[in-house]
Backbone as CSV, one residue per row, in Angstrom:
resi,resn,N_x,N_y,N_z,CA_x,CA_y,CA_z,C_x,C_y,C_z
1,UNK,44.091,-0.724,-10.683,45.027,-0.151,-9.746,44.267,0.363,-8.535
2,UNK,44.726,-0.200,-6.982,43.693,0.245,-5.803,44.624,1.559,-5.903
3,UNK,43.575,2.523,-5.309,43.821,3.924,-4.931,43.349,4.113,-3.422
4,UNK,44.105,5.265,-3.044,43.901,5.446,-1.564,42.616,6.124,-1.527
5,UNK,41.796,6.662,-0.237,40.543,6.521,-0.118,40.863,8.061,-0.489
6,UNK,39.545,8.858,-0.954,39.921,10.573,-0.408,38.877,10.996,0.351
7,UNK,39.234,12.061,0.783,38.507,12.606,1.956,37.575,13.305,0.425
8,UNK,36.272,13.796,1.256,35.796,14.832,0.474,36.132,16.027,-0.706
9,UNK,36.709,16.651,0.734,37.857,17.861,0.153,38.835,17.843,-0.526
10,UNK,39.680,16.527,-0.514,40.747,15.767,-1.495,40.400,15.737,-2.921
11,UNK,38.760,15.006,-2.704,38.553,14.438,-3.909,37.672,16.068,-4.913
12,UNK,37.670,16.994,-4.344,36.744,17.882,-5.082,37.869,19.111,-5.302
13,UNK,39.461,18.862,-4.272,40.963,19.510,-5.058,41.095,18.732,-6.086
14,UNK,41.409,17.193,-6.190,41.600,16.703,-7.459,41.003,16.819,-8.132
15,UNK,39.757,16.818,-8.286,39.581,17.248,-9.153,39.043,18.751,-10.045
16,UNK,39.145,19.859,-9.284,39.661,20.881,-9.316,41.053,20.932,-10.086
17,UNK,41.850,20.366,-9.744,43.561,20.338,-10.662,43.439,19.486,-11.795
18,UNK,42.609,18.285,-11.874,42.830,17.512,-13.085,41.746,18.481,-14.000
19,UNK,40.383,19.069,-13.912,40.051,20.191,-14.523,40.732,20.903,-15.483
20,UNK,41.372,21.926,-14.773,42.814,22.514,-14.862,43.179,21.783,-16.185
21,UNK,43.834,20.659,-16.071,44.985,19.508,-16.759,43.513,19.900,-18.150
22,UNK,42.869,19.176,-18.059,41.669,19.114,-18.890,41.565,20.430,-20.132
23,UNK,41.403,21.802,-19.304,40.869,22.746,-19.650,42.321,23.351,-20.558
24,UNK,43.187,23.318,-20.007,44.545,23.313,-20.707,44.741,22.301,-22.061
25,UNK,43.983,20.670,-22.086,44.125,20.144,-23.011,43.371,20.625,-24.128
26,UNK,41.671,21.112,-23.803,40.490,21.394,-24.589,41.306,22.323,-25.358
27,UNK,41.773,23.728,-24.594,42.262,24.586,-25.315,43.404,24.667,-26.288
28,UNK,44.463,24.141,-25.826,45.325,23.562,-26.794,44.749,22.496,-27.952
29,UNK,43.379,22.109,-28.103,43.086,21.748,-29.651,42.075,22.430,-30.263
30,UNK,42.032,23.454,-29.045,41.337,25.069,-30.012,42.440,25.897,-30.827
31,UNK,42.993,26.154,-29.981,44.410,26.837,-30.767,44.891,25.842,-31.657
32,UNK,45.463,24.707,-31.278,45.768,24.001,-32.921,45.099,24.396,-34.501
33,UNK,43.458,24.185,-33.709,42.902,24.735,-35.055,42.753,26.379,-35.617
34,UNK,42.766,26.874,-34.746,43.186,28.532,-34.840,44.324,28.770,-35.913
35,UNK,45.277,27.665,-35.167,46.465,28.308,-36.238,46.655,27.880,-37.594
36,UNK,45.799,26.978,-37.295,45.499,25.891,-38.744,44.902,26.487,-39.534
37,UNK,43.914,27.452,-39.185,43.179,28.234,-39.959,43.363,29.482,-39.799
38,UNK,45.135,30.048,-40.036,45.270,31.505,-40.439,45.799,31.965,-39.187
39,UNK,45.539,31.544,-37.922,45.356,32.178,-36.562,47.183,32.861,-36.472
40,UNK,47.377,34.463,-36.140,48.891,33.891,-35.458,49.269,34.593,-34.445
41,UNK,48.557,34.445,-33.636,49.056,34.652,-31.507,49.720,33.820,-31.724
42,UNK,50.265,34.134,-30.359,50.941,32.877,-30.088,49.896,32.735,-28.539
43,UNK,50.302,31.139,-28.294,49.439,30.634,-27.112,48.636,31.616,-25.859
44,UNK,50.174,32.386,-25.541,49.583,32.793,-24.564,49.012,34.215,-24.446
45,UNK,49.319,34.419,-25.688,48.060,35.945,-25.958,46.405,35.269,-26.716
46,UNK,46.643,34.533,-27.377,45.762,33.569,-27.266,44.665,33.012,-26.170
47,UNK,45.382,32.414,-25.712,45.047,31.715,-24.375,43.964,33.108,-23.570
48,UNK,44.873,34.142,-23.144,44.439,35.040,-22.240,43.372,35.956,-23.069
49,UNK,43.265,35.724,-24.315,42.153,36.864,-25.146,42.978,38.182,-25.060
50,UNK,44.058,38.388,-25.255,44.991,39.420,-25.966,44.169,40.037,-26.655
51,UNK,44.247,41.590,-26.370,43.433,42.541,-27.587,41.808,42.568,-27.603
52,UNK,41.090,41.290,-26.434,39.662,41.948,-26.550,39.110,43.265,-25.583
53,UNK,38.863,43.996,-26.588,38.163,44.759,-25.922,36.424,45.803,-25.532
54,UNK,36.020,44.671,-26.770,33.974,45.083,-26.679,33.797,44.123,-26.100
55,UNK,32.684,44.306,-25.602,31.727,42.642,-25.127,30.903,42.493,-26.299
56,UNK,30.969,43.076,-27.491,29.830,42.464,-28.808,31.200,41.491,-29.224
57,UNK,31.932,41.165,-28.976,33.255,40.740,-29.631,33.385,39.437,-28.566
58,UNK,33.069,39.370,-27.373,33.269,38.745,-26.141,33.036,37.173,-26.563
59,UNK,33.567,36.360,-26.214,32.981,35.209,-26.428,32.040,34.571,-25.047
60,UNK,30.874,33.492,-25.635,30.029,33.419,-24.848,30.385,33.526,-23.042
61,UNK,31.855,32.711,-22.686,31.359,32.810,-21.238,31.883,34.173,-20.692
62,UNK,32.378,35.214,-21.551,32.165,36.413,-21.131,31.008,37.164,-21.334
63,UNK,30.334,36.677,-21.634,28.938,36.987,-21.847,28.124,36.503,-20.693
64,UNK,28.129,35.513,-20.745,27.607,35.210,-19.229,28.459,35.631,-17.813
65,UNK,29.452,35.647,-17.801,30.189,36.327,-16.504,29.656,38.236,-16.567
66,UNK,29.376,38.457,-17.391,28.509,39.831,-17.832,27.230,39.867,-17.198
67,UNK,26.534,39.191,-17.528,25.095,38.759,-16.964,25.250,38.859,-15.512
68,UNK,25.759,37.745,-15.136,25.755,37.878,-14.068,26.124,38.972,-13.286
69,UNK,27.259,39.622,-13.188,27.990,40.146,-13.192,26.953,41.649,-12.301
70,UNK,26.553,41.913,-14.128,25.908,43.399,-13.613,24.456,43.003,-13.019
71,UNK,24.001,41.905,-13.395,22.895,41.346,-12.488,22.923,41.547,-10.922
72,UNK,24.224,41.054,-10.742,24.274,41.411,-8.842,24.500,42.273,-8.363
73,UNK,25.266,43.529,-9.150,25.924,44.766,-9.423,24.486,45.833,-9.579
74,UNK,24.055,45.645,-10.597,23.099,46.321,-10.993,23.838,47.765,-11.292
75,UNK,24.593,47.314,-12.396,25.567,48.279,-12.935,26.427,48.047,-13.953
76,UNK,26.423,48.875,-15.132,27.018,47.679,-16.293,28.926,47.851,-16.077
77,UNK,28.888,46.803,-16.836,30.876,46.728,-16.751,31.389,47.250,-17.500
78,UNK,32.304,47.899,-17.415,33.122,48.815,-18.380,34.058,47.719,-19.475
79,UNK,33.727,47.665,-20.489,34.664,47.483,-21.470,35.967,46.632,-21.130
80,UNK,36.604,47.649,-20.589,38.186,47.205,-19.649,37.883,45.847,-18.938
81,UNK,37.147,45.740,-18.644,36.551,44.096,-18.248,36.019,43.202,-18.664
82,UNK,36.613,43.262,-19.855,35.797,41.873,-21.114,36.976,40.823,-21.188
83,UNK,38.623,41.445,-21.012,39.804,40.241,-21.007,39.248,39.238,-19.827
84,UNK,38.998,40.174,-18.780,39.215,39.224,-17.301,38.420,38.437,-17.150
85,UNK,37.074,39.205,-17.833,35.790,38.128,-17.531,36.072,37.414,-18.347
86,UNK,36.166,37.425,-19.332,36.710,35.613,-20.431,37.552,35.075,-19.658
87,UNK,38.373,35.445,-19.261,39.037,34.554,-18.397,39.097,33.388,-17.463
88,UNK,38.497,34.445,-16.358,37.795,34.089,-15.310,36.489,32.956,-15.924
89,UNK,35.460,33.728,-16.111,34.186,32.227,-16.668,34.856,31.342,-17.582
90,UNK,35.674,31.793,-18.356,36.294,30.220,-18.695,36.898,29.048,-18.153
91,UNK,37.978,29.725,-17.033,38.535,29.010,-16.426,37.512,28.260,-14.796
92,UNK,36.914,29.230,-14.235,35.881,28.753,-13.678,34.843,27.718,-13.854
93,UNK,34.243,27.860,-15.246,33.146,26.848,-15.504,34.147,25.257,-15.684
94,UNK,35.319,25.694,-16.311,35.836,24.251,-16.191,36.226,23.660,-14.797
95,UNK,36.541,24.603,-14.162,37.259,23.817,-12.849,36.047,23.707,-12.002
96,UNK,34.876,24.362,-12.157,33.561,24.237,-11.463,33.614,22.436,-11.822
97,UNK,33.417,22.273,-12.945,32.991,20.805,-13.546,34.313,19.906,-13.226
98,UNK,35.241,20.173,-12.932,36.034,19.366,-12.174,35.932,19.267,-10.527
99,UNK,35.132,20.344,-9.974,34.872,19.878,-8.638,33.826,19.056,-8.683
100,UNK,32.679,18.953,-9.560,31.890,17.800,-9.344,32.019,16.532,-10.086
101,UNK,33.014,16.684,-10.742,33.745,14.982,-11.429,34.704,15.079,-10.089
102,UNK,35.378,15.233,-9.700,36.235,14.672,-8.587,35.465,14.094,-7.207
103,UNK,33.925,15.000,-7.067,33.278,14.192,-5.957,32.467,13.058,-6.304
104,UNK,32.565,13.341,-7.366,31.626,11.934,-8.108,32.650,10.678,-8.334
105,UNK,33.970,10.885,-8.747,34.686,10.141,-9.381,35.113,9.549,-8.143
106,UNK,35.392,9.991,-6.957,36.169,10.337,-5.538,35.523,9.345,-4.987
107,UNK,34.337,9.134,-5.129,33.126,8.441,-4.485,33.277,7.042,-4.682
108,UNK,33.913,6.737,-6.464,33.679,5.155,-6.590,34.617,4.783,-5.987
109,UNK,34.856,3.478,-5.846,36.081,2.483,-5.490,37.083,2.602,-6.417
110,UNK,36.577,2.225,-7.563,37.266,2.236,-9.128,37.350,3.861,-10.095
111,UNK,38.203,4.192,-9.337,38.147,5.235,-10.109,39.046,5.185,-11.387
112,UNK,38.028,5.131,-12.408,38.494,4.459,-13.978,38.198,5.596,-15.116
113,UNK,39.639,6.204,-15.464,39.955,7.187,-16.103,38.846,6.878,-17.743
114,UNK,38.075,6.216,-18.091,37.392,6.033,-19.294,36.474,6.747,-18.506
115,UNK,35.755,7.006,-17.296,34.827,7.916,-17.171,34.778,9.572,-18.074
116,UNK,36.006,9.904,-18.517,36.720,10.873,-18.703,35.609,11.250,-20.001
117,UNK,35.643,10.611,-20.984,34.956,11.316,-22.193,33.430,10.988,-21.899
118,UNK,32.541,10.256,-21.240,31.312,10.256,-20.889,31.544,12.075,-20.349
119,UNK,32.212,12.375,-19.434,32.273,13.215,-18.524,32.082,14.721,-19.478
120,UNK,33.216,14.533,-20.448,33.436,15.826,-21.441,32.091,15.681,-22.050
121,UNK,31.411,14.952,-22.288,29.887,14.961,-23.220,28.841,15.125,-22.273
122,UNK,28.807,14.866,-21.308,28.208,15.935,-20.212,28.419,17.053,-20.227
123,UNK,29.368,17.846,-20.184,29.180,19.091,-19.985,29.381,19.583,-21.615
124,UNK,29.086,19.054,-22.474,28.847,19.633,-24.133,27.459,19.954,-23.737
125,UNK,26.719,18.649,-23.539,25.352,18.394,-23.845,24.527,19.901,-22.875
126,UNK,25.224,20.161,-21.291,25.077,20.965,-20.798,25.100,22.219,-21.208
127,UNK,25.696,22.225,-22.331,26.023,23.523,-22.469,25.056,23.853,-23.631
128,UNK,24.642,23.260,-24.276,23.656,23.238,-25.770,22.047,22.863,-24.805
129,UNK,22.087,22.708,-23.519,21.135,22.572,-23.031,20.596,24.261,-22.090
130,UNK,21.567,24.802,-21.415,21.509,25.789,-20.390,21.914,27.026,-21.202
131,UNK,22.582,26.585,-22.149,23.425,28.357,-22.978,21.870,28.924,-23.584
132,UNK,20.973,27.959,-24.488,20.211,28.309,-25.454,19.111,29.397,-24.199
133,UNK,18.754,28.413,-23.385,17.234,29.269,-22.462,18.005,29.933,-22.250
134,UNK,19.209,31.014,-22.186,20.060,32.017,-21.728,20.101,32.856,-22.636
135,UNK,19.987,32.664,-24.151,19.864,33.252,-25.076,21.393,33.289,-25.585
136,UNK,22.373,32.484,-24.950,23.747,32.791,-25.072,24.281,32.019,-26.698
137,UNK,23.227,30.951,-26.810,23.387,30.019,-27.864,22.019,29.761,-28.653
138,UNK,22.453,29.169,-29.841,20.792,29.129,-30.748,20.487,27.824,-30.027
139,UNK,19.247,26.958,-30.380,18.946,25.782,-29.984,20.322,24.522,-30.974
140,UNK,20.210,23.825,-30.051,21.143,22.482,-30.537,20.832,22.283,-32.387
141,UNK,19.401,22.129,-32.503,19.442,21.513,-34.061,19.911,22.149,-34.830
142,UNK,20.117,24.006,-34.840,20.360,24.879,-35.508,22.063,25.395,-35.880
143,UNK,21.782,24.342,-35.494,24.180,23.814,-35.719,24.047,23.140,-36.484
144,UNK,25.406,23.134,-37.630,25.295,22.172,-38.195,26.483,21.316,-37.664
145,UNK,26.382,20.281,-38.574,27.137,18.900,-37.527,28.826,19.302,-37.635
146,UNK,29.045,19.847,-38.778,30.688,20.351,-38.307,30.952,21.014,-37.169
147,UNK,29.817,22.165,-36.891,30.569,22.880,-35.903,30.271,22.128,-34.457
148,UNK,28.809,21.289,-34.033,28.919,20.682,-33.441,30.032,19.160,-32.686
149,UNK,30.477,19.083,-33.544,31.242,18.100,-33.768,33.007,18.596,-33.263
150,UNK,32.993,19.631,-33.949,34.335,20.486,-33.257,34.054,20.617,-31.679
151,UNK,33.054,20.974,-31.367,32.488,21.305,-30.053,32.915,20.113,-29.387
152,UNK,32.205,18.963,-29.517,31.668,17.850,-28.719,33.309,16.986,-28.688
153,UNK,34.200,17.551,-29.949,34.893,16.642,-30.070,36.158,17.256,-28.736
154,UNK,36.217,18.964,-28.631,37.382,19.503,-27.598,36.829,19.245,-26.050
155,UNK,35.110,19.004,-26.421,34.872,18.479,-24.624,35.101,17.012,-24.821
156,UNK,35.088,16.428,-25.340,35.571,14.747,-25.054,37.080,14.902,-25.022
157,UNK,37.829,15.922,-25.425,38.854,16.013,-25.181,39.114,16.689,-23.365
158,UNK,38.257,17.586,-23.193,38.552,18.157,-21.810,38.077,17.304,-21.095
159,UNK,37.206,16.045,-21.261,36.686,14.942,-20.364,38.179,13.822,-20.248
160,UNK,38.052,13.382,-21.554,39.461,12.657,-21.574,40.735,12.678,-20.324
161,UNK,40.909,14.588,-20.621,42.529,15.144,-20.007,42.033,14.699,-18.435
162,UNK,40.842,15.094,-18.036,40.542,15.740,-16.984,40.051,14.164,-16.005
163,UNK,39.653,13.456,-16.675,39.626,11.485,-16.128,41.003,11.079,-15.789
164,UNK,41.773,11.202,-16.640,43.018,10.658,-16.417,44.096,11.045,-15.606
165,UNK,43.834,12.385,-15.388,44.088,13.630,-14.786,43.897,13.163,-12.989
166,UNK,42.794,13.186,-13.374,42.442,12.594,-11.606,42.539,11.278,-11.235
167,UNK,42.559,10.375,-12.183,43.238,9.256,-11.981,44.396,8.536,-11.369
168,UNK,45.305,9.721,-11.867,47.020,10.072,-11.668,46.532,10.678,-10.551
169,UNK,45.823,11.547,-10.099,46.236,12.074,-8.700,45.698,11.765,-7.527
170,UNK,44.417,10.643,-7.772,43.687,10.209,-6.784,44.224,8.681,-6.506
């Protein structure tokens, strides 16, 4: 299917929004298994981290939005700011990685939605690569293959949403 050309900025909104589409899919087969195993929020207290309130409790990319955080601050964060920062670095790091799949994707002629799960295993591999020297994660071998596998399997899912995603909109 020919697609129209995009400008730069076109192609790094689309994919910014198919992100989005993506990061919405990843999570919805986190929560599937949540509820599968006992979980009972519902989505969107779920979704938003309803009820956190330590950062020993935080999940990793509030941990790193922490880091940083009081790094530039040079001042620690109060508690009351452990919902937002999960939030925020969650939703950020994905749509970050949809602005550079949309200038990359934006770029070919063929922009061919199977790029989509190469794409999600990029940013797994990224993350078992950059979390560990951060101290945010153990090293890769020290997983075992179930939980890796859950991992690798909701980013081939957020690669998937997020190819096809921009496919449809580019």
């Amino acid at each position: 299917m020919p697609h129209r050309p995009l400008t730069p900025l076109g192609a790094l909104l689309a994919g910014v929004l198919a992100a989005a589409v993506g990061t919405l899919a990843m999570d919805s087969l986190w929560y599937a298994r949540y509820r599968r195993d006992g979980g009972e929020k519902a989505f969107p207290a779920w979704e938003t981290a309803q009820g956190l309130t330590e950062w020993e409790k935080a999940p990793v990319p509030a941990q790193v939005g922490r880091r940083l955080v009081e790094g530039f601050l040079q001042r620690p964060l109060p508690s009351s700011s452990v919902r937002l920062t999960t939030n925020v670095m969650h939703w950020a790091y994905g749509l970050t990685w949809g602005a550079l799949y949309g200038v990359v994707a934006g770029s070919s002629r063929s922009r061919n939605p199977l790029l989509g799960p190469p794409f999600g295993a990029l940013v797994f591999s990224g993350d078992y690569v950059i979390l560990p020297l951060g101290g945010f994660y153990k090293p890769i071998w020290e997983y075992d293959a179930q939980t890796l596998w859950k991992d690798l399997s909701a980013h081939l899912v957020f690669g998937s949403a997020t190819g096809l995603a921009f496919w449809i909109l580019s």
